[in-house]
Backbone as a ProteinNet text record, in pm:
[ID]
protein_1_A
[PRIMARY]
XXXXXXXXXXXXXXXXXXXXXXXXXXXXXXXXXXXXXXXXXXXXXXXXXXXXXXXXXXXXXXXXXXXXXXXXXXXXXXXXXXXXXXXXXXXXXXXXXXXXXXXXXXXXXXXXXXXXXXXXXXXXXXXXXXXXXXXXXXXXXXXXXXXXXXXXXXXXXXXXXXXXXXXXXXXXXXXXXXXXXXXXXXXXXXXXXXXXXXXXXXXX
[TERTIARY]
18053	17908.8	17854.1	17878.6	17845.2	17861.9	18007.8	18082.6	17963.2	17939.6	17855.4	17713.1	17649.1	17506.2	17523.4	17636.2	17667.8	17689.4	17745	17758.7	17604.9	17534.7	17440.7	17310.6	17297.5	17237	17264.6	17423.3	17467.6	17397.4	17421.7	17402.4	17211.2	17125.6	16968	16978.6	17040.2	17026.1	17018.8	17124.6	17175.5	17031.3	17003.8	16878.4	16776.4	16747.9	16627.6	16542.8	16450	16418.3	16418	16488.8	16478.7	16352.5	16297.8	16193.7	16193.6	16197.4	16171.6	16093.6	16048	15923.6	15940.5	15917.9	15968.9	15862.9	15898.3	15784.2	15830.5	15908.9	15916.9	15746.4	15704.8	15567.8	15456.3	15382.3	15265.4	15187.9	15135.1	15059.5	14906.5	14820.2	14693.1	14633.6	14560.9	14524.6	14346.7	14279.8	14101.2	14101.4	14059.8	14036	13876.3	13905.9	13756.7	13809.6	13749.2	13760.6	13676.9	13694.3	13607.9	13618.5	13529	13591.5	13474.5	13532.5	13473.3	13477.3	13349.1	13345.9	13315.7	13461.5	13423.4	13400.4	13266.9	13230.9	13229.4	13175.2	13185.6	13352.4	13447.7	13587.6	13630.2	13556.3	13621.6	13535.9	13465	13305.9	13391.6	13441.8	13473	13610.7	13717.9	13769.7	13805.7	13681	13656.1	13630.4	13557.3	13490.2	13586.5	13664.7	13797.9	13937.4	13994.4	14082.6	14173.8	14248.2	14293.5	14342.8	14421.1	14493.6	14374.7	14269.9	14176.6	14080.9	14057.7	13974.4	14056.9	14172.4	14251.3	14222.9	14289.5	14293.3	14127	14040.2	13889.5	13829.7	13906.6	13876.7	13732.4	13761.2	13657.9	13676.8	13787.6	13878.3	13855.7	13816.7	13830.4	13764.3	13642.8	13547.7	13492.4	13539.6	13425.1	13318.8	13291.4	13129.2	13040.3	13114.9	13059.7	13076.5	13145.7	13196.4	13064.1	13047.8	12951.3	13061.4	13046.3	13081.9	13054.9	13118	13054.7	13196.9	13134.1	13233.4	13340.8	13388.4	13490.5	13537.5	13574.4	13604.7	13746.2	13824.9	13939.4	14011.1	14094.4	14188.3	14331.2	14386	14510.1	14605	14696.2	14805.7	14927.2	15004.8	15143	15189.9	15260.6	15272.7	15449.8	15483.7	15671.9	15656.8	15825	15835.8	15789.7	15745.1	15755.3	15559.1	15508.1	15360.7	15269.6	15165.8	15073.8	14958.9	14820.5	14731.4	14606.8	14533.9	14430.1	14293.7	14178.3	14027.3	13982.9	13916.6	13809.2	13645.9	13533.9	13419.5	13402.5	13291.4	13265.7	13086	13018.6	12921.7	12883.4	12845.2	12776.7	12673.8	12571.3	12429.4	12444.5	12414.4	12434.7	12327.3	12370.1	12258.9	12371	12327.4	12413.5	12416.1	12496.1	12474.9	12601.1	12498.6	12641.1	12680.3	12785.9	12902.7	12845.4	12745.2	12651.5	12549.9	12567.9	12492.6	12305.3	12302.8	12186.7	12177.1	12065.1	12058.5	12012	12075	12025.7	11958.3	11948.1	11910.3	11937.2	11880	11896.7	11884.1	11960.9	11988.8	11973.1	12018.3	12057.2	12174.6	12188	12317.1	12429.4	12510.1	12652	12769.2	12759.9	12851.3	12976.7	13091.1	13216.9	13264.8	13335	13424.6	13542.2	13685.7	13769.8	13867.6	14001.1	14089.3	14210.8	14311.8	14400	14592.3	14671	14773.2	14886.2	14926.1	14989.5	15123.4	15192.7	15399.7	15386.8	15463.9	15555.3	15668.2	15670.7	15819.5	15912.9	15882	15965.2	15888.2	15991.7	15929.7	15897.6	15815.5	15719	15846.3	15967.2	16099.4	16070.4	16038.7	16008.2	15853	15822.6	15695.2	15642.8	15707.7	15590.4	15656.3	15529.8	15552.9	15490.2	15536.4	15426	15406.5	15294.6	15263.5	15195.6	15168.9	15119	15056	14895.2	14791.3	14750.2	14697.1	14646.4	14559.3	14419.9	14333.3	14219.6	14127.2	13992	13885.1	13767.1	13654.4	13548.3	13449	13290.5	13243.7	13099.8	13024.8	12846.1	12788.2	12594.1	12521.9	12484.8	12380.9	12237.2	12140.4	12028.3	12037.4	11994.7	12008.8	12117	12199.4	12243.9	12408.8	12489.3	12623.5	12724.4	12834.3	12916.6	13104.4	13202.9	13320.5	13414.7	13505.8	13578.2	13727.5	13850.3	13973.3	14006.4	14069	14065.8	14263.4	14279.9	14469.8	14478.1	14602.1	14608.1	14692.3	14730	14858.2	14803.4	14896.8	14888.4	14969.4	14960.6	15036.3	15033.1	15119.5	15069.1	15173.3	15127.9	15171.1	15153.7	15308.2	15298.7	15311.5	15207.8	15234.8	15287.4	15438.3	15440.1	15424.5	15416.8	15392.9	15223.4	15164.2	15008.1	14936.4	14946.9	14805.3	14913.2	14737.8	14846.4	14701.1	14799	14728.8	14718.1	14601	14615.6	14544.1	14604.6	14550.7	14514.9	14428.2	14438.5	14409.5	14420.7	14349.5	14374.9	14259.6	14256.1	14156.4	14184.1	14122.6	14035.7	13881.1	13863	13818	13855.3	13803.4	13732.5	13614.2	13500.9	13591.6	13495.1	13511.6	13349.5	13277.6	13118.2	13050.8	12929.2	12854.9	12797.8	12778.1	12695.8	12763.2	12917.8	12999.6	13064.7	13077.4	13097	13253.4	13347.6	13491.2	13463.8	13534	13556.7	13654.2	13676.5	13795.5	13758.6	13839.3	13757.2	13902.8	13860.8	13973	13913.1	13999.6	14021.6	14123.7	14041.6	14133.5	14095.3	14152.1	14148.6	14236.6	14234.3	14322.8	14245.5	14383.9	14372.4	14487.1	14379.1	14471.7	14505.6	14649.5	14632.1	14522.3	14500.1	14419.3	14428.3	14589.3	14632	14772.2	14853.4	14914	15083.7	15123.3	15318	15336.9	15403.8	15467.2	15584.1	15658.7	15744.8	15836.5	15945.5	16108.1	16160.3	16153.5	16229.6	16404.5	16446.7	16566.1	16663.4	16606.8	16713.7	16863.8	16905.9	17092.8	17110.6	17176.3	17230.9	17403.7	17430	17574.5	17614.8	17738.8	17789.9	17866.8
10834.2	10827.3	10959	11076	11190.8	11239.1	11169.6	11182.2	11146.1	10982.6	10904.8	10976.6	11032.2	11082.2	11264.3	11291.5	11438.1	11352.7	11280.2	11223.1	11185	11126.7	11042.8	11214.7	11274.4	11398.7	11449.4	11487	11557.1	11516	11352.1	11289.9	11337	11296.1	11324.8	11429	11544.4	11692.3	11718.5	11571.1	11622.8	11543.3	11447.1	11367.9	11432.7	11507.4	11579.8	11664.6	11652.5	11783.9	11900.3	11961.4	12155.2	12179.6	12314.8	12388.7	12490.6	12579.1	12711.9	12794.4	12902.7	12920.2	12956.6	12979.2	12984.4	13113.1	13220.1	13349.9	13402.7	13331.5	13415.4	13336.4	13231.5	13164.2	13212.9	13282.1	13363.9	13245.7	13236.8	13204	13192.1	13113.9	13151.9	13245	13298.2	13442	13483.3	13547.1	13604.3	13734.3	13752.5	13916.7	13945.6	14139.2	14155.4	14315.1	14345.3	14466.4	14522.4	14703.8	14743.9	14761.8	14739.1	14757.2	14836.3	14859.9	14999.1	14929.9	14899.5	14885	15001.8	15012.9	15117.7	15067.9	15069.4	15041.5	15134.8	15289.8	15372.1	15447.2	15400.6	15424.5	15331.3	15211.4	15094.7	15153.8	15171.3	15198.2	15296.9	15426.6	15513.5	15484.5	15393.7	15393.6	15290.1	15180.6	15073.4	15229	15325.1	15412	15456.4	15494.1	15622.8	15576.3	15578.4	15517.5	15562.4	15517.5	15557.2	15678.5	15751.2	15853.8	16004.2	15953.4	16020.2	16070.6	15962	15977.4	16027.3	15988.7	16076.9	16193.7	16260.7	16378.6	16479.9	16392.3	16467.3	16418.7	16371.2	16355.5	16279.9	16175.5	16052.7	15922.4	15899.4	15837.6	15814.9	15744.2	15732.2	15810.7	15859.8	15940.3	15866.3	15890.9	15791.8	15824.2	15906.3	15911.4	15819.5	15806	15702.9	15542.5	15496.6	15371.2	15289.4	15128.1	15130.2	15064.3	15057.1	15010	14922.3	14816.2	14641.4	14635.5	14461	14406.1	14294.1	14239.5	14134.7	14050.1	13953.3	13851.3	13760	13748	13689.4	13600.2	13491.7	13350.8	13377.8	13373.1	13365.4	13312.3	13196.4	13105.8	13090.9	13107.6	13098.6	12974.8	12984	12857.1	12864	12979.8	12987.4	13097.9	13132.7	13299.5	13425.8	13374.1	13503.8	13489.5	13375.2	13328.1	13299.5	13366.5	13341	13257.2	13167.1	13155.8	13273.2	13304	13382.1	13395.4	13383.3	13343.3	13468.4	13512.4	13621.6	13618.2	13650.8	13664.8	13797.2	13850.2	14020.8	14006.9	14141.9	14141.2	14328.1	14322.3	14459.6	14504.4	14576.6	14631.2	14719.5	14737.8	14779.9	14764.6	14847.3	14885.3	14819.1	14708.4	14586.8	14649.9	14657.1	14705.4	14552.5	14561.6	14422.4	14485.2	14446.6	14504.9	14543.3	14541.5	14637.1	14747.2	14713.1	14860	14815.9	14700.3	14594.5	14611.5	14670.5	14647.8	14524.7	14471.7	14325.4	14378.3	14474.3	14534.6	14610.8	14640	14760.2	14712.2	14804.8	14760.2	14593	14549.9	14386.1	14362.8	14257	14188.3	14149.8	14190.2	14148.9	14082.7	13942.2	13811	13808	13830.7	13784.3	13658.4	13555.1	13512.5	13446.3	13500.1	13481.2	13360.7	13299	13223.7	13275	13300	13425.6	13362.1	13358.3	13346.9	13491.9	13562.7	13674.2	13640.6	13732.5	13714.8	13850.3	13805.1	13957.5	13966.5	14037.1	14152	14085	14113.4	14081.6	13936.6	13957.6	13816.1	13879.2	13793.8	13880	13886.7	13894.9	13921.6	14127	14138.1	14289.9	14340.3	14480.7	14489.3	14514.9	14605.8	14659.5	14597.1	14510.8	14478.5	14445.3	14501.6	14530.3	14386.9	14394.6	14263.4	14251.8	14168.2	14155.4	14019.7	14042.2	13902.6	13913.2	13763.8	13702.5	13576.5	13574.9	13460.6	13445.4	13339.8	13315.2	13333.5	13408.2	13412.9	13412.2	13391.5	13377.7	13461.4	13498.8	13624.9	13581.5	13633.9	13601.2	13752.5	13746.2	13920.4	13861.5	13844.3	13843.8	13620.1	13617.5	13442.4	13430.4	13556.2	13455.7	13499.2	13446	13400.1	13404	13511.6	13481.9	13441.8	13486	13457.4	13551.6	13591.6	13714.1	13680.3	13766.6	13772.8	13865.8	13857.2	13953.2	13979.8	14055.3	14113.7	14231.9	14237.7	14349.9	14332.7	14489.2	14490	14529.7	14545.5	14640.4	14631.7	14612.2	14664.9	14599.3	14515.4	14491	14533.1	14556.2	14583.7	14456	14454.3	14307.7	14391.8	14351.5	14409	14315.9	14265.7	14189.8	14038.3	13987.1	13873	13851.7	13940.1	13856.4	13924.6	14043.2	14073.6	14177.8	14169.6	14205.4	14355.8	14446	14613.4	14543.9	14540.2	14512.1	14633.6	14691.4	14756.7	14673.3	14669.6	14596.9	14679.3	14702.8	14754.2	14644.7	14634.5	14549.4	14589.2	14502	14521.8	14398.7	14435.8	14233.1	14216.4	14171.6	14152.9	14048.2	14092.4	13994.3	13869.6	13731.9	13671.5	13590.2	13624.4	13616.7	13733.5	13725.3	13837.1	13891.7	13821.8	13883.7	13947.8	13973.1	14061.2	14107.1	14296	14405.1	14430.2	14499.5	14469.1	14617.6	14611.9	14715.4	14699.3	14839.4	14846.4	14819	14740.7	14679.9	14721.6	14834.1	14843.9	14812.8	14765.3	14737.2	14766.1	14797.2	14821.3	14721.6	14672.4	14560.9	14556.2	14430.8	14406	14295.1	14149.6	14043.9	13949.4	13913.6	13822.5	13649.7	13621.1	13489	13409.8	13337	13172.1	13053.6	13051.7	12930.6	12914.1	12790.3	12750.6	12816.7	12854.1	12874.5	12795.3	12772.4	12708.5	12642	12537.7	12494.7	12438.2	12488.2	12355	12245.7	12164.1	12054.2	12023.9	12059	12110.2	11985.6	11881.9	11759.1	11746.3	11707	11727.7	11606.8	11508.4	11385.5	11352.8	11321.4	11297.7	11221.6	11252.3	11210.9	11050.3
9454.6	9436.6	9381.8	9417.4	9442.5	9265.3	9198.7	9121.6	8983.3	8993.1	8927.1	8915.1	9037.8	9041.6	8959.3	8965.2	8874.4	8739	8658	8568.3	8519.4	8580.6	8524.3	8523.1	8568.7	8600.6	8464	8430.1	8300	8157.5	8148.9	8038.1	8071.3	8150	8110.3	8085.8	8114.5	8107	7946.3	7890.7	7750.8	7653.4	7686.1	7600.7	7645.7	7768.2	7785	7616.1	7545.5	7468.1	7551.4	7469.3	7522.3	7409.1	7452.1	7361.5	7378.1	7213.8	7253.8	7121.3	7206	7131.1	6973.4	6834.3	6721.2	6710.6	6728.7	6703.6	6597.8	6496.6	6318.9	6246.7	6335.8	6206.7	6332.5	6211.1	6253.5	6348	6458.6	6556.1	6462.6	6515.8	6455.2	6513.1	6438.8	6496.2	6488.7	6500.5	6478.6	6496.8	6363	6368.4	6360	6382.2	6338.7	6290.3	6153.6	6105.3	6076.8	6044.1	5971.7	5884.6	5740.7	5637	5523.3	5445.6	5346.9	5208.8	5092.5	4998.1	4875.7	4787.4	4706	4549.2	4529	4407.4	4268.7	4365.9	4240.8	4170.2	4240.9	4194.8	4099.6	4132.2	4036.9	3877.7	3909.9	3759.1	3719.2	3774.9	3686.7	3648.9	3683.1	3608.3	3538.5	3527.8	3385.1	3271.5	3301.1	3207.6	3160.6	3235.4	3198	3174.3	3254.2	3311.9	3485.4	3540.4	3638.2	3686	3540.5	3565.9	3560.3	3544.1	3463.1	3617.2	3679.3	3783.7	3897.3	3919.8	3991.6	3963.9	3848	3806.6	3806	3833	3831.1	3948.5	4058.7	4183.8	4187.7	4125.5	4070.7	4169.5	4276.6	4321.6	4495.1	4563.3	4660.8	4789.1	4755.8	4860.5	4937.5	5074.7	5190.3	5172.8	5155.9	5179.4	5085.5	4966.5	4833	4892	4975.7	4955.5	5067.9	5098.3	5170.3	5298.3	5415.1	5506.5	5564.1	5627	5650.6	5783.9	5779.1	5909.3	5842.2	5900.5	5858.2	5953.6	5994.3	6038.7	5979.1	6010.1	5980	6073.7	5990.3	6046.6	5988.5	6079.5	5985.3	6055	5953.5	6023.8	5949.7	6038.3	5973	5862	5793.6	5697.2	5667.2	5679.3	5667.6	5725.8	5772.1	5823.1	5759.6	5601.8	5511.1	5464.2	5475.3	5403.5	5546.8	5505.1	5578	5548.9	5583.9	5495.2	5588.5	5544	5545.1	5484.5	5581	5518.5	5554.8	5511.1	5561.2	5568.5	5581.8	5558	5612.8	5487	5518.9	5482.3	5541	5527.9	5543.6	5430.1	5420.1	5355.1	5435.3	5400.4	5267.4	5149.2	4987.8	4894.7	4807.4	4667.6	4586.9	4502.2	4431	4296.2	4196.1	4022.2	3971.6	3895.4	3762	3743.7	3638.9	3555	3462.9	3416.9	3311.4	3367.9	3463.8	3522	3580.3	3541.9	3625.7	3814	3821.2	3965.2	4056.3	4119.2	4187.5	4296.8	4381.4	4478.6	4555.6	4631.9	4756.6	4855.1	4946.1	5087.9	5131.3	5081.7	5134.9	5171	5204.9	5247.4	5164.3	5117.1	5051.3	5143.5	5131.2	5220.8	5083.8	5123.3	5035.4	5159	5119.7	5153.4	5088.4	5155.9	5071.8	5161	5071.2	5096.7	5014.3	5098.4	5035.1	5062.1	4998.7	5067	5101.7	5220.5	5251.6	5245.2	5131.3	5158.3	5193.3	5346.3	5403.7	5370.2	5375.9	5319.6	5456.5	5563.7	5661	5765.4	5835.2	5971.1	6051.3	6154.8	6265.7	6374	6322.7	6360	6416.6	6329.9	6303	6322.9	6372	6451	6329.4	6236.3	6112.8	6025.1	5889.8	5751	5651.5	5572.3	5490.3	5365.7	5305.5	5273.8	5108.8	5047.5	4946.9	4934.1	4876.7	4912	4738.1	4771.9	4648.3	4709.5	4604.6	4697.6	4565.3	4646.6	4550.5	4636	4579.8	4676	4612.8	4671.5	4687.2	4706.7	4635.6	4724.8	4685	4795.3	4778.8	4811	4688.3	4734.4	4675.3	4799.3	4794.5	4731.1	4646.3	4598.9	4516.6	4465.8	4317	4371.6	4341.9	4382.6	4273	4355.3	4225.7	4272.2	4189.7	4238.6	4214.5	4299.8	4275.8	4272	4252.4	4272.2	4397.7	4503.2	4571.3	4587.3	4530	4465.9	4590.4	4674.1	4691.7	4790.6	4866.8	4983.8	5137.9	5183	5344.9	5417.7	5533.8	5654.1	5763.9	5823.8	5998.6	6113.4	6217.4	6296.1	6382.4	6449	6530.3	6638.9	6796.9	6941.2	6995	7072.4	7139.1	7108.8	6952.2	6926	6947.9	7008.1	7065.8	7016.1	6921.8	6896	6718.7	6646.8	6542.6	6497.5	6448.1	6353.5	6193.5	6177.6	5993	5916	5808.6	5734.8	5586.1	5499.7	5415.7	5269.5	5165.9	4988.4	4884.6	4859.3	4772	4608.4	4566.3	4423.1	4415.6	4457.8	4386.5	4262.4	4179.1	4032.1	4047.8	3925.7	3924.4	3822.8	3835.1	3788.2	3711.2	3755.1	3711.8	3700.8	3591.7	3533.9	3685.9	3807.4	3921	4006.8	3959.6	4070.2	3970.1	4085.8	4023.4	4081.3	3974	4055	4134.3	4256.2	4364.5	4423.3	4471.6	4577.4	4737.1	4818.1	4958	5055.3	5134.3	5230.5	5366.6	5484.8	5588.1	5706.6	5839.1	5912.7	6087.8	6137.8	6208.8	6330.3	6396.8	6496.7	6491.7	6507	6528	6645.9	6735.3	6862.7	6832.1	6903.2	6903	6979.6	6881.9	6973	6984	6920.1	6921.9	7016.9	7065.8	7171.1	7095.9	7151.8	7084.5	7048.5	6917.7	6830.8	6883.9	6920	7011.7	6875.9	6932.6	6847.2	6882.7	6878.1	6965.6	6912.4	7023.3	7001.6	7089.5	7056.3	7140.1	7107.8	7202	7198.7	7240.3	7149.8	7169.3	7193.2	7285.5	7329.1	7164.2	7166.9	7052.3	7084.2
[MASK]
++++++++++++++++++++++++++++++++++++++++++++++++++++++++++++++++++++++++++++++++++++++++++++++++++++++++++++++++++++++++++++++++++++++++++++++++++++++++++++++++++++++++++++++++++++++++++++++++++++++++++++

């Protein structure tokens, strides 16, 4: 009896699903950053060129850039791709790409939809990354559409909470947006449930 009830025990043990957690696909996640818009680096070097504004320290001054917030989603899609939305908002003096002012001190809303390839899997705590996306932006009524290209950095803690650094380039794609450089620095937690495998084992 004893024999039969260890037998019959073995076999459920074997049709039981096992599960275990799959922490290489990014978890969904919510961030919140701070982030820095630099407009007058991009202007000088449509004017010049890159090597130019480097060299005349034309290039990257905080004090020039304007500062805003950010909000971010981001969900795993393979070990190596992420997808990623953002919305940003920052108080600014607006200029077209011709040098047209739309206004002062108002509100500048981007929102983007981006896809992230890491270099590595969240196998590894630090990796570095490269994005590409399409976005939206509204300053004051009139609306335009941007490219937002660019790289960074994350730091994975523990699977549960992630360090993002972000630089990007967004190129305009309408006469009402001006291309700029948009960096970010963040921390984003999971809010979604572990990713489970179902890992069933069928007697042969």
């Amino acid at each position: 009896m004893r024999k039969n009830v260890g037998f019959l025990l073995a076999v459920l043990s074997l049709l039981t699903p096992a599960y275990s957690q799959d922490d290489l696909i990014q978890r969904p996640t919510l961030g919140i950053y701070f982030i820095f818009n630099d407009f007058k680096s991009a202007a000088n070097i449509r004017a010049t060129s890159l090597r130019q504004a480097l060299r005349n320290a034309q290039f990257g001054k905080l004090k020039e850039m304007s500062p805003g917030l950010a909000l971010n989603y981001i969900s795993g899609l393979t070990k190596h791709f992420d997808f990623t939305s953002t919305l940003t908002g920052s108080f600014l003096d607006y200029y077209q790409q011709d040098g047209a002012l739309l206004g002062q001190d108002n509100l500048l809303l981007e929102g983007d939809v981006s896809i992230k390839g890491k270099l590595f899997s969240n196998r590894y705590w630090v990796s570095p990354f490269l994005q590409l996306g399409t976005g939206i932006s509204k300053f004051r009524h009139y609306w335009g559409a941007f490219i937002p290209a660019g790289t960074g950095l994350q730091v994975n803690l523990f699977d549960e909470a992630l360090f993002l650094f972000h630089a990007q380039y967004r190129i305009a794609v309408t006469e009402t947006v001006s291309n700029h450089f948009y960096y970010s620095v963040g921390i984003a937690g999971n809010i979604g449930r572990r990713k489970m495998v179902n890992k069933s084992v069928l007697p042969d």
